[in-house]
VEXDOPA-956640 format. One record per residue: x, y, z of N, C-alpha, C in turn. Coordinates in steps of 0.02 Angstrom, whole numbers, plus 32768, in hexadecimal, padded with zeros to 4 digits. Layout:
N
XYZXYZXYZ ...
% end
This chain:
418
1EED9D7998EB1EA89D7399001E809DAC98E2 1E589D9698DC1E129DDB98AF1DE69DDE98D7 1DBC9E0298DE1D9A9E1998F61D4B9E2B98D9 1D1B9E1098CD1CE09E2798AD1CC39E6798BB 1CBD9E8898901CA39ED5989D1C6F9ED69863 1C2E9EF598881BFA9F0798631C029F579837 1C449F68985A1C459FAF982B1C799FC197FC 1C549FDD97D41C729FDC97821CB0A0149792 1CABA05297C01CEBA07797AB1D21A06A97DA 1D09A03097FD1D60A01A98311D8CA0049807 1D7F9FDC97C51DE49FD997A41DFAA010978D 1DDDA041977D1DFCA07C97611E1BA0A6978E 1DEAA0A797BD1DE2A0CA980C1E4BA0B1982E 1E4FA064983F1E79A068984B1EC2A0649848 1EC9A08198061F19A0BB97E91F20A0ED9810 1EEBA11D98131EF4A15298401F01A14A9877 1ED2A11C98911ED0A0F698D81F1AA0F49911 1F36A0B998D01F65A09C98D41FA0A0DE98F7 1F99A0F798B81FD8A13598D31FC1A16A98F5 1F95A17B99021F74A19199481F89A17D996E 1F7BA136997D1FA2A11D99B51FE3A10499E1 2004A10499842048A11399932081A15499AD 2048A17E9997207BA1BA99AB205FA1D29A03 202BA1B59A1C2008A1B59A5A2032A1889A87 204DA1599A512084A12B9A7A20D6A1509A94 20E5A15D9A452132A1879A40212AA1B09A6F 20ECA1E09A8620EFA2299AA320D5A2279AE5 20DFA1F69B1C20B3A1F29B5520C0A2319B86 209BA2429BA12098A26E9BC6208DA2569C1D 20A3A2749C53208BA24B9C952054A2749CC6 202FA2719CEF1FEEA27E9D012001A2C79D0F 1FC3A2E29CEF1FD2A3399CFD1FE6A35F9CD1 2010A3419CAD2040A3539C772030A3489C27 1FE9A31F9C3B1FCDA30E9BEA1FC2A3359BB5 1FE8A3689BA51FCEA3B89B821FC5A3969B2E 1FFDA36F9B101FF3A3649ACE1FD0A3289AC9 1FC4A2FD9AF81F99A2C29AEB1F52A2E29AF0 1F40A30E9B221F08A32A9B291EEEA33D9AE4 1F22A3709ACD1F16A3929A7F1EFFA36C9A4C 1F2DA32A9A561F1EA3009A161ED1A2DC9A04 1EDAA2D29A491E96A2A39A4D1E5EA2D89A42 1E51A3169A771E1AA34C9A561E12A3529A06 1E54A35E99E61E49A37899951E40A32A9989 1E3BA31399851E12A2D0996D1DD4A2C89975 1DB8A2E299B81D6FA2CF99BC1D51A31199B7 1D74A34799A21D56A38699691D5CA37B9927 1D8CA35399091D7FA33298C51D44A31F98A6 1D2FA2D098E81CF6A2AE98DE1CBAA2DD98F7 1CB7A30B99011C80A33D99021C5FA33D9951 1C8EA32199761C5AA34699CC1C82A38099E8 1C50A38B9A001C58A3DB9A2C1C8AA3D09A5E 1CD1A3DD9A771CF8A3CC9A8E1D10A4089AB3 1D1BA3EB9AF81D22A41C9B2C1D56A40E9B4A 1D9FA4469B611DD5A4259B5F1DEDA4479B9C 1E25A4319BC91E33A43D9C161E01A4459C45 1DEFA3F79C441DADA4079C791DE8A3C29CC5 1DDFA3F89CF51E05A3CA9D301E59A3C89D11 1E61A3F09CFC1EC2A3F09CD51EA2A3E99C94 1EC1A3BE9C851EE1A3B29C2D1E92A37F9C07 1E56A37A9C401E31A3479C231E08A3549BF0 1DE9A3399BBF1DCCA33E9B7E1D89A31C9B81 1D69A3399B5F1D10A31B9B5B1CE7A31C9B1A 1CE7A2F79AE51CBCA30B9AB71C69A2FB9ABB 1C51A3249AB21C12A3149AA01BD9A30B9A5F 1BCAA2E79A551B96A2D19A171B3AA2B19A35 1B1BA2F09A171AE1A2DF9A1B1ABFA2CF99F2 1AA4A2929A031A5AA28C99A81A20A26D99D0 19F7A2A099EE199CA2A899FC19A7A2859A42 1971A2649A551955A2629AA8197FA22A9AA7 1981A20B9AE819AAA1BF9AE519CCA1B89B3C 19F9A18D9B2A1A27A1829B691A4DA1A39B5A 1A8DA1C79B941ACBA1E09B901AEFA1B19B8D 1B26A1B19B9F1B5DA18C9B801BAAA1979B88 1BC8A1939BB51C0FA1A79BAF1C3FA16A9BC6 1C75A1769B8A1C98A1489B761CE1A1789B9B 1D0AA14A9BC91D4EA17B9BDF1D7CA14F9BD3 1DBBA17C9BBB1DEFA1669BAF1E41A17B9BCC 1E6BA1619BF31E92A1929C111ED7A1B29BE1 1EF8A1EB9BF61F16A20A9BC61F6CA2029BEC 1F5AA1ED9C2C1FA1A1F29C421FDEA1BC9C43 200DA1A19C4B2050A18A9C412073A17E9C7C 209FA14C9C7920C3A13B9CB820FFA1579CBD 2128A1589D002173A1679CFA21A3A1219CEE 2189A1189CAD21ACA0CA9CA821D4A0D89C77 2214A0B79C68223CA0B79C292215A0859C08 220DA0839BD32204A0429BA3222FA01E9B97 22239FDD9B8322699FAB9B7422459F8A9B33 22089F949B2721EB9F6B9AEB22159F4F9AA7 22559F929AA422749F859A75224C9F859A2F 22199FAB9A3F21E29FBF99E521E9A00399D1 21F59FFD9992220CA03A996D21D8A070996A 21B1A0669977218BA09999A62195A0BB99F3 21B0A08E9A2821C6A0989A6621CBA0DE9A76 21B3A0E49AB721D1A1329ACC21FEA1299AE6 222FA1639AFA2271A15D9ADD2298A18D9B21 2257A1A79B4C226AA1CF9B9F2252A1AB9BDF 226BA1BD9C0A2251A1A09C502208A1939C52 21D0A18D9C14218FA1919C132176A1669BF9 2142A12A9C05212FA10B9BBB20EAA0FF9BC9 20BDA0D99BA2206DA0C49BBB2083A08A9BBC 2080A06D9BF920A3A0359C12205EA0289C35 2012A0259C301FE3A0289C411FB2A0199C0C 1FC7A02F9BC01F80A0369BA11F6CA0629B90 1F71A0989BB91F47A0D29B9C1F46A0F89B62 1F67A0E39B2F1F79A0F19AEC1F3FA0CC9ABA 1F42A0909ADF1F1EA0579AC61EC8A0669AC8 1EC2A0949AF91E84A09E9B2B1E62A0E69B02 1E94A10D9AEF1E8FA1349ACF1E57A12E9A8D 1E9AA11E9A6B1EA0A1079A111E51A0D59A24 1E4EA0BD9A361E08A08A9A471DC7A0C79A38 1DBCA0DD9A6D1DA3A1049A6B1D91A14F9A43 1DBCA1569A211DC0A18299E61DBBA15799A8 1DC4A12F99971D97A0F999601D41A102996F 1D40A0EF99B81CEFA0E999C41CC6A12199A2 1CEAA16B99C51CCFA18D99BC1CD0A1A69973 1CEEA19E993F1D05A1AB98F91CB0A16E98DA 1CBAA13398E81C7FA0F998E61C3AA10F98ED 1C2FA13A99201C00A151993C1BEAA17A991A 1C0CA1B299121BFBA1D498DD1BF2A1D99895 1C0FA1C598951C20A1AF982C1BE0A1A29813 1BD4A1B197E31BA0A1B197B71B76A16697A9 1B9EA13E97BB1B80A0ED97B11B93A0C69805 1B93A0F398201B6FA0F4985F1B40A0A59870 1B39A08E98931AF7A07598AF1AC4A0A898D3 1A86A08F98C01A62A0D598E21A53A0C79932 1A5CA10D99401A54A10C998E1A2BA152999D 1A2AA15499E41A18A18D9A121A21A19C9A48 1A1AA1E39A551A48A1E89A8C1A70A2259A97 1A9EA2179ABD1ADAA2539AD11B17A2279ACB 1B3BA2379A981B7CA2049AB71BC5A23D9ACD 1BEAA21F9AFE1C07A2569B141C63A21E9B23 1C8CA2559B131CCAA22F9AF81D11A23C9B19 1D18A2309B671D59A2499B8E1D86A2309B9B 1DCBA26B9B9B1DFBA25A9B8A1E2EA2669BE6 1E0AA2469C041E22A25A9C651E88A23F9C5E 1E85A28F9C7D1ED0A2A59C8B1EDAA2729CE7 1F28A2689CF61F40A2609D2C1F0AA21B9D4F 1F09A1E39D2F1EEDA1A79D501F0AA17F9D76 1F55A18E9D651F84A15A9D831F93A18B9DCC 1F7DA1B49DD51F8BA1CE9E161F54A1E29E30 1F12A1C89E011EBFA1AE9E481EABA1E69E33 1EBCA22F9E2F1EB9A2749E271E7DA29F9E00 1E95A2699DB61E65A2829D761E05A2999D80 1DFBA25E9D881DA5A2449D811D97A27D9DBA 1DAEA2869DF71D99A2A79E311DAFA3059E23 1DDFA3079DF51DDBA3479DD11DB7A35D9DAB 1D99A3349D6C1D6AA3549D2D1D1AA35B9D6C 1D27A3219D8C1CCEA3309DAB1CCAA3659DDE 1CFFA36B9DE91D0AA3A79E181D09A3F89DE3 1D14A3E99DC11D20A4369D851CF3A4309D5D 1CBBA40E9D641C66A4089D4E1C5EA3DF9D22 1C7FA3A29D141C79A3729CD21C2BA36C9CCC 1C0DA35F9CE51BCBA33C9CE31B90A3819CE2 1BA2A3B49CF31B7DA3F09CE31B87A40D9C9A 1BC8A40E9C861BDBA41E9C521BD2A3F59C18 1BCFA3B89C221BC0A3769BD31B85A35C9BDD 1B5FA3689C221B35A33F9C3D1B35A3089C6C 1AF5A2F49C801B0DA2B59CAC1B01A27C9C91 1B2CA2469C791B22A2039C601B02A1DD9C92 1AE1A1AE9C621AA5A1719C7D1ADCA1429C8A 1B14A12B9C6C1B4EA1029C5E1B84A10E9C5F 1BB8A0F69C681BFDA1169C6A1C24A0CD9C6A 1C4CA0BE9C231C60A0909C0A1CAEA0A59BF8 1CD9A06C9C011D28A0679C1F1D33A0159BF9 1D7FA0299BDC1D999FCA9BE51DE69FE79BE8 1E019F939C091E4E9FAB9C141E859F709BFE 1EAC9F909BD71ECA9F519BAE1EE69F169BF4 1EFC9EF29BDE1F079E9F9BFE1F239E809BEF 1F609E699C0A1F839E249BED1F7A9DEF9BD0 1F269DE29B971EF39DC29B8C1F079DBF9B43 1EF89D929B291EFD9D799AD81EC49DC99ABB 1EE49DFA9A811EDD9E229A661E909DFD9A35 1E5B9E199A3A1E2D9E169A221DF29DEB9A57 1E1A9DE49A941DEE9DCA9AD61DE29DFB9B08 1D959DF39B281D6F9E209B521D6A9DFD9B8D 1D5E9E169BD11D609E099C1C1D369E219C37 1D0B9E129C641CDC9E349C781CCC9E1B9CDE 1CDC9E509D061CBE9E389D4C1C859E519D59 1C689E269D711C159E489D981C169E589DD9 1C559E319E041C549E519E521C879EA69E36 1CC79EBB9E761CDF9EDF9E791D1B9EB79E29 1D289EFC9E121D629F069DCF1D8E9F1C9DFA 1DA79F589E0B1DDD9F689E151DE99F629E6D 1E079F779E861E129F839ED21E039FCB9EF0 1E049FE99F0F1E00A01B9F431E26A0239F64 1E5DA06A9F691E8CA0649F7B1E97A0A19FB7 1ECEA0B29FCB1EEBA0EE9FF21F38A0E09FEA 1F58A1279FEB1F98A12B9FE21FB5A153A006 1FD3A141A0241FF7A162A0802043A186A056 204EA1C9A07820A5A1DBA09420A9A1D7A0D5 20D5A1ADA0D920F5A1C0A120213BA1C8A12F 2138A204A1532178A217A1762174A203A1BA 21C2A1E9A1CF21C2A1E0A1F52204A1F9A227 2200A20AA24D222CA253A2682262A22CA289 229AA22BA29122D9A21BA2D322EDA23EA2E8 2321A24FA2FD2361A27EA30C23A0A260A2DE 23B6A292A2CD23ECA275A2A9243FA295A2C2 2468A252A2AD24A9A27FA2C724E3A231A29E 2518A21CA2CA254EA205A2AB2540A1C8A2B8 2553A1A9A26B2547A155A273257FA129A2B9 25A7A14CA2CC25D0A140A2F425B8A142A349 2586A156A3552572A177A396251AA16AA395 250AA11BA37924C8A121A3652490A13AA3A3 24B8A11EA3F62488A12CA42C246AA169A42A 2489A1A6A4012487A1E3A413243DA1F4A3D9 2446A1D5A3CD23FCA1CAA37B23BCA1B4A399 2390A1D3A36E2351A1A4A358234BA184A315 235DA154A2E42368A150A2A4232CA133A29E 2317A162A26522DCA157A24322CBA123A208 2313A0F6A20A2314A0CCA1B82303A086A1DE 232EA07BA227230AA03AA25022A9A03FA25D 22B2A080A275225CA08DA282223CA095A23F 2258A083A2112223A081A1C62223A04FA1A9 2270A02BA1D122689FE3A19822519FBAA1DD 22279FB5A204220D9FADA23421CA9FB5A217 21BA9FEBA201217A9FFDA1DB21679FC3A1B5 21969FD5A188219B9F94A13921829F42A147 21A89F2CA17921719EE6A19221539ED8A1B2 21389F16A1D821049F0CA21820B99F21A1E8 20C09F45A1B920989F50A18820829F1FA15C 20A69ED5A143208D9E98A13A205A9E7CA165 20419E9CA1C520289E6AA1DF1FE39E80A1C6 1FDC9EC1A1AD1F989EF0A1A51F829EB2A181 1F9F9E8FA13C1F689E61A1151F7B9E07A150 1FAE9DF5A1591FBE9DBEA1691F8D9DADA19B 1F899DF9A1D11F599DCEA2161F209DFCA22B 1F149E31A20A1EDD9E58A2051EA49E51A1DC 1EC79E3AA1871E859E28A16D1E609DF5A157 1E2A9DD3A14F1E1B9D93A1461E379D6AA119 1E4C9D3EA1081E739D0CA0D21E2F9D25A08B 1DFE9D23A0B51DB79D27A0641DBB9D78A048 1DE39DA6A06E1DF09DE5A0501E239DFEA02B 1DFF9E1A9FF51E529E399FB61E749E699FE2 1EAD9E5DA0071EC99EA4A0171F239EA9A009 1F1F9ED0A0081F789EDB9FEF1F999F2BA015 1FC79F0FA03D1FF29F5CA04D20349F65A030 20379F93A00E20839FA09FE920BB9FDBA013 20F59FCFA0072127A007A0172144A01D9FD8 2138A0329FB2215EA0479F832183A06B9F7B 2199A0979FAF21B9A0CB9F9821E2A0D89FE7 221BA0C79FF3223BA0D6A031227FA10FA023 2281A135A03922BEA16DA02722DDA18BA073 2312A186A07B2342A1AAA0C3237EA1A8A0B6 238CA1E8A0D723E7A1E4A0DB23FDA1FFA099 2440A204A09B246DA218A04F24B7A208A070 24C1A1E0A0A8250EA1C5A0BB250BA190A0FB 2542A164A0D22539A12CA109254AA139A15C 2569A175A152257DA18FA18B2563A1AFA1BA 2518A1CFA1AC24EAA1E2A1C124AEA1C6A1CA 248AA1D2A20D244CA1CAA217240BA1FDA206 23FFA1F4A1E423C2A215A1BF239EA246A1FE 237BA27FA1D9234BA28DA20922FCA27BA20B 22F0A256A1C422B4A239A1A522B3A21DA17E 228CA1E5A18B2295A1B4A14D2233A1C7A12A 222DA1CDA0E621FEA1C3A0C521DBA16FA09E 21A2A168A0A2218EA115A0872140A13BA05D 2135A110A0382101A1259FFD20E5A0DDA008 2094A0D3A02A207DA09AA02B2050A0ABA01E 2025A06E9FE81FEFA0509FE81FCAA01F9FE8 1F94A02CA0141F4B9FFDA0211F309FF39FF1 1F289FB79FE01EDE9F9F9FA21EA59F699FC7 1E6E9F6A9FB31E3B9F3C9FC71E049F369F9D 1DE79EF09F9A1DB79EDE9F7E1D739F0C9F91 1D6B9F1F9FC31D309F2E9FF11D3F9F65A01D 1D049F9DA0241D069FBFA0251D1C9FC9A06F 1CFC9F92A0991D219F8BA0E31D4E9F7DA0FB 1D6E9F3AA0CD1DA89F33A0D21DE79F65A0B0 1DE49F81A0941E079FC3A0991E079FFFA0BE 1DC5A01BA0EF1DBDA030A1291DFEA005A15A 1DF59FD2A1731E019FAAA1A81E5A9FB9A181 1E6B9FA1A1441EB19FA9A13E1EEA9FE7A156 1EAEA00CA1291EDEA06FA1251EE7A081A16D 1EAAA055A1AA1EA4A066A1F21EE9A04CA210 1F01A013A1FF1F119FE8A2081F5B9FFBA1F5 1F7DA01CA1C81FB5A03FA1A41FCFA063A1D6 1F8DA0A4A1E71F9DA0ECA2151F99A0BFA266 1F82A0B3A2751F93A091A2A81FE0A06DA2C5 1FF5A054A29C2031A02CA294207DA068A285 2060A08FA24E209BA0CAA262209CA0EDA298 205EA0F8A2CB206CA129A2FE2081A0F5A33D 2080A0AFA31B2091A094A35920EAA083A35F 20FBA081A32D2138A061A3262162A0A0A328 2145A0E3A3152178A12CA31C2175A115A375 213DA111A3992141A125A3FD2172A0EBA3FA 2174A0A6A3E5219DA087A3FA21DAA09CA408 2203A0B5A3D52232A0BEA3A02262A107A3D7 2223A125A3E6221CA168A426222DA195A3E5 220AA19CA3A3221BA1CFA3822209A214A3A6 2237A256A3952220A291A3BD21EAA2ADA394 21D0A2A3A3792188A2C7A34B2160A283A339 2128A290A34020E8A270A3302100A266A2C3 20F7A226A2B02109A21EA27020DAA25FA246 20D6A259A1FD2099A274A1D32095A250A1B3 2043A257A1B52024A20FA1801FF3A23EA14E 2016A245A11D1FDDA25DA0F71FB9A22CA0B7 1F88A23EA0B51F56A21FA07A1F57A239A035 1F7BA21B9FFE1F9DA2419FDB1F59A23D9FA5 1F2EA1FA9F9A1F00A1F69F601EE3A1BA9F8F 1EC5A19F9F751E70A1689F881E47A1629F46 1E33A1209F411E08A1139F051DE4A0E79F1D 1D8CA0F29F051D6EA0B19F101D64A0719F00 1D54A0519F0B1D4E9FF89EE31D11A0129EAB 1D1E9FEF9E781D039FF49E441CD19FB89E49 1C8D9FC69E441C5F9FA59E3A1C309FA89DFB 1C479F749DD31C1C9F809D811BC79F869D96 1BAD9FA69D791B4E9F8F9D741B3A9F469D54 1B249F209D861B239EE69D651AFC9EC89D24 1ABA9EFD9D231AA59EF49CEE1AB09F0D9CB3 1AE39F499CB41AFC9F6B9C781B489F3F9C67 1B5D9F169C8D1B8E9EF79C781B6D9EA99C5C 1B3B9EA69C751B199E509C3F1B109E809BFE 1AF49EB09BFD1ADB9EBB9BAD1B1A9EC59B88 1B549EE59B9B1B979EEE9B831BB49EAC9B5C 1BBC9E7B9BB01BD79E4E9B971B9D9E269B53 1B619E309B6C1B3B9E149B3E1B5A9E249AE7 1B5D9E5C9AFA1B649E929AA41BC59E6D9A87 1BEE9E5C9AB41C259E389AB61C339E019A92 1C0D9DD69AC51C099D849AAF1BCE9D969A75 1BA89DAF9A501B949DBE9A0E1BBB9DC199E8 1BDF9DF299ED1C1D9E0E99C71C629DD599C4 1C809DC799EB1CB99DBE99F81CCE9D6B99FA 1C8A9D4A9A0F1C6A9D069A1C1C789CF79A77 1C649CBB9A801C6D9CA99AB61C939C969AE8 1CCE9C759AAE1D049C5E9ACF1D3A9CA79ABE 1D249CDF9AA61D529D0E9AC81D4B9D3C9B04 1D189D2E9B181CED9D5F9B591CF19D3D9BA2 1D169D4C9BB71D389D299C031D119D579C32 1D229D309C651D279D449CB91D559D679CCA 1D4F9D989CF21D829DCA9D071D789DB89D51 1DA79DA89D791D9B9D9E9DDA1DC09DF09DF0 1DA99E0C9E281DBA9E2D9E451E029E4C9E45 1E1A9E5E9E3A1E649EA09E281E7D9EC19E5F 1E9A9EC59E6C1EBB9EFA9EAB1EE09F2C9E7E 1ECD9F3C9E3E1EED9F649E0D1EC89FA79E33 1ED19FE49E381EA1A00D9E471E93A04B9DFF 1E70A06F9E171E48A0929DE51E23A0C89E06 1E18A1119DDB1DF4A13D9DF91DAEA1459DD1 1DB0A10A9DA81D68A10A9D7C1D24A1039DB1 1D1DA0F29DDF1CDFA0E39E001CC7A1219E10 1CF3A1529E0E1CD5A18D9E2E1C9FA1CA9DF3 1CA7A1A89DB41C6FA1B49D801C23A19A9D9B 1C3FA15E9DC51BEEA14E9DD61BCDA1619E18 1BB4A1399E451B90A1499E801BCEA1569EB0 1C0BA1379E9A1C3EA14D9ECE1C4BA17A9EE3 1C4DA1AF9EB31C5AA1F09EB01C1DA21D9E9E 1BF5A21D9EC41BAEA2409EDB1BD2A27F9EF4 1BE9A2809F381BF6A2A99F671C2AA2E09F34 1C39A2CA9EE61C56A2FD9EBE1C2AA3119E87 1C10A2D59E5A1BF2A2FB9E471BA1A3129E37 1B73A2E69E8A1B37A3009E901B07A2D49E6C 1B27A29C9E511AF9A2859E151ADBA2369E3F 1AB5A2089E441A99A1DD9E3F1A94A19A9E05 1A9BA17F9E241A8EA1509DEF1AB4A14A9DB2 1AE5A13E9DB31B1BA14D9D6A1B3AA1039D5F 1B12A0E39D3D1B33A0909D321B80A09E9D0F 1B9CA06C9D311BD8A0599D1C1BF0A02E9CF0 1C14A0179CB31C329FCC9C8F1C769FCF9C82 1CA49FAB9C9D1CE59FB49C961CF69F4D9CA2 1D019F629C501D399F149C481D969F189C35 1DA49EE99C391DD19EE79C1E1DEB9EC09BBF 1E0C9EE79BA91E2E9EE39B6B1E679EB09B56 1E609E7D9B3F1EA89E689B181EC39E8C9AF5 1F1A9E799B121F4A9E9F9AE51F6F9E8A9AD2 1F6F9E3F9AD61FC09E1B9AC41FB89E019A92 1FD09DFE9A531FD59DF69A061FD79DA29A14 1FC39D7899D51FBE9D3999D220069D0899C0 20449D3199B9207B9D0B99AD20889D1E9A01 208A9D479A1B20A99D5F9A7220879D329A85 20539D269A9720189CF29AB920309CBA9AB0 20459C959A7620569C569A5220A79C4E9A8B 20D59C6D9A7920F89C609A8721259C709ACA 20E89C849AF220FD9C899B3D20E49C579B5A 211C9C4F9B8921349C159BB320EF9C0A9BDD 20DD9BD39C0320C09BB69C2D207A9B889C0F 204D9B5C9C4F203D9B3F9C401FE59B569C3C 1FB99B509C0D1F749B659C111F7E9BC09C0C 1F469BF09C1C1F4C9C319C281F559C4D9C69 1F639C299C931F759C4F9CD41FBC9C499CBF 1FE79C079CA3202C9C159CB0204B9C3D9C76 20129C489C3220349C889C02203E9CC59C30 1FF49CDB9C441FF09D259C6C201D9D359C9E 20399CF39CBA206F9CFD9CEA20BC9D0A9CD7 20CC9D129C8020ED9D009C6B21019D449C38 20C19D629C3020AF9D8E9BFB20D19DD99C19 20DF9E089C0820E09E419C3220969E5C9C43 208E9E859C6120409E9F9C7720549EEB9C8B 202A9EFA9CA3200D9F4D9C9C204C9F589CDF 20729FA19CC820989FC69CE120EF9FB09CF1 20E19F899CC6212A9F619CB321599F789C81 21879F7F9C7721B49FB49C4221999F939BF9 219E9F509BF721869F379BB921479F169BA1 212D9F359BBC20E59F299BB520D99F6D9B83 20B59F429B4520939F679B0120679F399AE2 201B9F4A9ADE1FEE9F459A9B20129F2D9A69 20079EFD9A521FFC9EE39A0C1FD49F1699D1 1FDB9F4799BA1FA49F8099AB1F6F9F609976 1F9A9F33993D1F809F0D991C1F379EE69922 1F469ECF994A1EFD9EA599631EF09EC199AB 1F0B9EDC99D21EE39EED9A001EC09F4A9A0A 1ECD9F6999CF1EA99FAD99DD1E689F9099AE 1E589F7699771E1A9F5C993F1DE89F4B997F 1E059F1799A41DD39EF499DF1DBB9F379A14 1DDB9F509A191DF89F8E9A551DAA9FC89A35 1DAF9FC199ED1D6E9FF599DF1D419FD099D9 1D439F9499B81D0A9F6699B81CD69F4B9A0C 1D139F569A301CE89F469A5B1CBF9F829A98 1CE79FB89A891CD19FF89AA41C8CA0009A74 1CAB9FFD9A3D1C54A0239A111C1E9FF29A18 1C449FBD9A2C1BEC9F889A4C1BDA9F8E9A8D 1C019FAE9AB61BE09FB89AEF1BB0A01E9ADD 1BCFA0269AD31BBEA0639AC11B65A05C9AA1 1B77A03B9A681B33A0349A381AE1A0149A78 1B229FEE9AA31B019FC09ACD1ACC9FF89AF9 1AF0A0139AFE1ACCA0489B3B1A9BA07E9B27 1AB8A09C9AE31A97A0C89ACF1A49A0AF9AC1 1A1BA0D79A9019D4A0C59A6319E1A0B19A1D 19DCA0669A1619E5A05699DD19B2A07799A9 1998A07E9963197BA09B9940196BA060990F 
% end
């Protein structure tokens, strides 16, 4: 698949690109820890000539490029990595307990084309501020609420816009776009939960904390089953249950790692209520001797695009890309700490009014697409791997070309044309 591009230095542009993004692939780093992805991506957008400002909130990166009065402009991209092995089996593959099993390689390299585009001498003319970040620790909610906390928006300025896309299990050179809620809104609980512990042989003499947690585990299904409306996105997870080290023993605590997601901003109130409630009820049952701990480990808001900066986007899209590649995106229980660039995150960083555009990206190459199983595109996507899966990888071929093509049209979109 090709891609139409109005600009003359994207084939040359992506050789470099290319292996940019491969070694962003080989070298993932996991949230916090982004020190050489951070690096790479800064000396790149000191190459293309913006003012680049580096460990802002940890490891995060910011370039800036100004040319005269205009709109601001910031384009983010995340830098961090999963604790996933890869299985892709591509001679590229990373090769440790780490991979971008998410994209963000993809998200990257995208975005460092733009900004190389942007600048370059055969340029389209614009105006403006354009500003170019590289946000550390996303996959743990963390990032976005760090740089604005360590003065992002004092230090580069405050953007009129703040523009995002995120690859997708979607035919590579295809765009998605929602106008209600994109991502979900989330909270992420630890809980401990206390017993007495002593010999698997003498259980009366116990409080075991692994019955009172896996007690937890499906009484925590009723939070969505009979608490929230059938018309509401909500989802409660356990992901993470840990107790004991012998069959012979009764633990003195069992640990669980859950999270809440929701469409709406209430119905995720009513859930997370709905979580803590249910652990302090089932420890009194249980007669644990300590009150459980519930701590709040991260929280993210629901992502709400600006609706009119996402028609002109998609507008600038279906221009570009045509019509029948520019889809509907429905609501996600995927979560994200991007909203907090906009009005979400006021109470950090003071600002007003900060429109939002965040679509999603095709990434699946046109022979993968072809020849995965099912019937129409719900039963490929069901079929396909997707985001945070060991084998889940970009097609780089056709889906990073689209990946800048369609960033530098939202970009151009927003800025002052000339």
């Amino acid at each position: 698949m090709t891609v139409s591009t109005p600009y003359p230095e994207l084939p040359a542009l992506l050789r470099p690109l290319t292996a940019f993004y491969l070694d962003l692939h080989r070298n993932p780093e996991l949230s916090g820890e982004e020190v050489r992805t951070a690096g790479a991506f800064a000396g790149w957008l000191e190459s293309a000539g913006y003012e680049t400002t580096r460990g802002i909130g940890g490891h995060g990166v910011a370039g800036v490029l100004r040319r005269g009065a205009g709109p601001t402009v910031m384009l983010r991209a995340e830098l961090d990595a999963l604790p996933v092995r890869e299985t892709t089996g591509l001679a590229y593959a990373s090769e440790g307990p780490v991979a971008h099993a998410c994209g963000h390689d993809l998200h990257l390299a995208a975005a460092a084309g733009t900004a190389s585009l942007l600048a370059g001498p055969d340029a389209p003319h614009w105006r403006g501020t354009l500003i170019v970040v590289g946000q550390p620790a996303e996959e743990t909610l963390e990032g976005a609420r760090a740089m604005l906390a360590d003065g992002l928006y004092e230090r580069v300025g405050r953007p009129d816009a703040v523009l995002a896309q995120h690859s997708a299990p979607l035919p590579a050179g295809m765009v998605a776009h929602a106008y209600g809620p994109v991502t979900a809104g989330s909270v992420t609980f630890r809980v401990v939960v206390h017993g007495r512990g002593g010999h698997a042989g003498a259980p009366h003499l116990t409080v075991d904390p692994v019955v009172t947690a896996a007690h937890l585990v499906t009484r925590l299904q009723t939070v969505v089953a009979r608490e929230a409306a059938p018309s509401e996105q909500v989802a409660v997870t356990v992901g993470s249950f840990r107790a004991g080290e012998r069959a012979a023993i009764v633990p003195e605590r069992a640990e669980l790692g859950i999270t809440v997601r929701a469409a709406g901003e209430a119905a995720l109130a009513r859930a997370a209520a709905g979580v803590e409630r249910i652990v302090r009820a089932e420890c009194a049952a249980s007669g644990c001797p300590r009150e459980p701990e519930i701590v709040r480990e991260s929280a993210s808001p629901v992502t709400h695009p600006d609706p009119a900066t996402t028609a002109a986007v998609r507008d600038a899209h279906t221009a570009r890309f045509g019509a029948q590649r520019v889809a509907m995106w429905p609501p996600s229980l995927a979560t994200e700490d991007f909203a907090l660039f906009g009005d979400a995150g006021r109470e950090v960083h003071g600002a007003e009014g900060v429109r939002l555009a965040y679509w999603m990206l095709g990434a699946i190459g046109p022979a993968a697409w072809a020849a995965a199983p099912g019937e129409g595109a719900a039963g490929k996507l069901a079929s396909l791997p997707a985001n945070h899966a060991p084998d889940f990888a970009p097609d780089v071929r056709t889906a990073l070309p689209a990946g800048v093509t369609a960033l530098t049209e939202a970009a151009l979109t927003c800025l002052a044309r000339t």
